[in-house]
C-alpha positions, 0 to 999 in steps of 0.5 A: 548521476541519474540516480541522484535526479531519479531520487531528487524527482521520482517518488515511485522509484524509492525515496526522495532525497526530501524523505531521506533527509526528514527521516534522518533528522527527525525519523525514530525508527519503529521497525521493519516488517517480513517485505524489509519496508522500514517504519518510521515516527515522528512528533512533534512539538506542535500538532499540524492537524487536530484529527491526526495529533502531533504524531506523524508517521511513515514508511520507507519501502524496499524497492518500489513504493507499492502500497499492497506490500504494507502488512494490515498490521503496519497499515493500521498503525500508519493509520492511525487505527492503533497506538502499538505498532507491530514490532511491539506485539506479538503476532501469530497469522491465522491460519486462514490468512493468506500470504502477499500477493503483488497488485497485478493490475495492468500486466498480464497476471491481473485476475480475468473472471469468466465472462471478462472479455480478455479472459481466456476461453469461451465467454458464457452466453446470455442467460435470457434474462436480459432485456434491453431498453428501448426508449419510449418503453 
């Protein structure tokens, strides 16, 4: 029972019963990226909105609905920046590329740099050239 009224209510849990039912109705399944978020399409007779066209389209996360698990590749094609999605091409990662990394923000792994005031270790002193203001100066 709870997790019929966290689907019927939440959105960051997963997803709603809403999106479930317009993806069964109307989704197209495009397909799934190295996270297991699933893609979906959907056009329609009618464009809502003349900057979009008549295509919509979304994704179904795998767990938690976390933006920063979006790969560029499927995130430029949810956009709209491209008309194939990636399970179309063929894709070879540079070597410079690196792999995910969750967003840390709010929890303890979140990135300190030196001179943050909850980083660990001693904080660098003041280089001299600061100089405060004063009013009337």
């Amino acid at each position: 029972m709870k997790q019929f009224w966290t689907q019927f209510f939440t959105w960051w849990n997963g997803t709603t019963l809403g999106t479930r039912f317009h993806t069964w109705r109307h989704g197209h399944f495009v397909g799934t990226d190295e996270f297991g978020n699933r893609y979906y399409r959907y056009v329609q007779p009618q464009p809502i909105d003349s900057n979009v066209g008549a295509e919509r389209r979304w994704v179904v996360y795998n767990g938690d609905a976390d933006a920063s698990r979006v790969p560029p590749g499927w995130r430029a094609w949810l956009c709209h920046n491209g008309d194939v999605p990636p399970s179309e091409e063929a894709y070879a990662p540079r070597p410079w590329e690196k792999p995910h990394l969750p967003n840390m923000t709010g929890t303890a792994m979140a990135y300190r740099p030196s001179g943050s005031m909850l980083s660990t270790g001693k904080r660098p002193s003041a280089t001299g050239d600061y100089v405060p203001w004063t009013p009337g100066e």
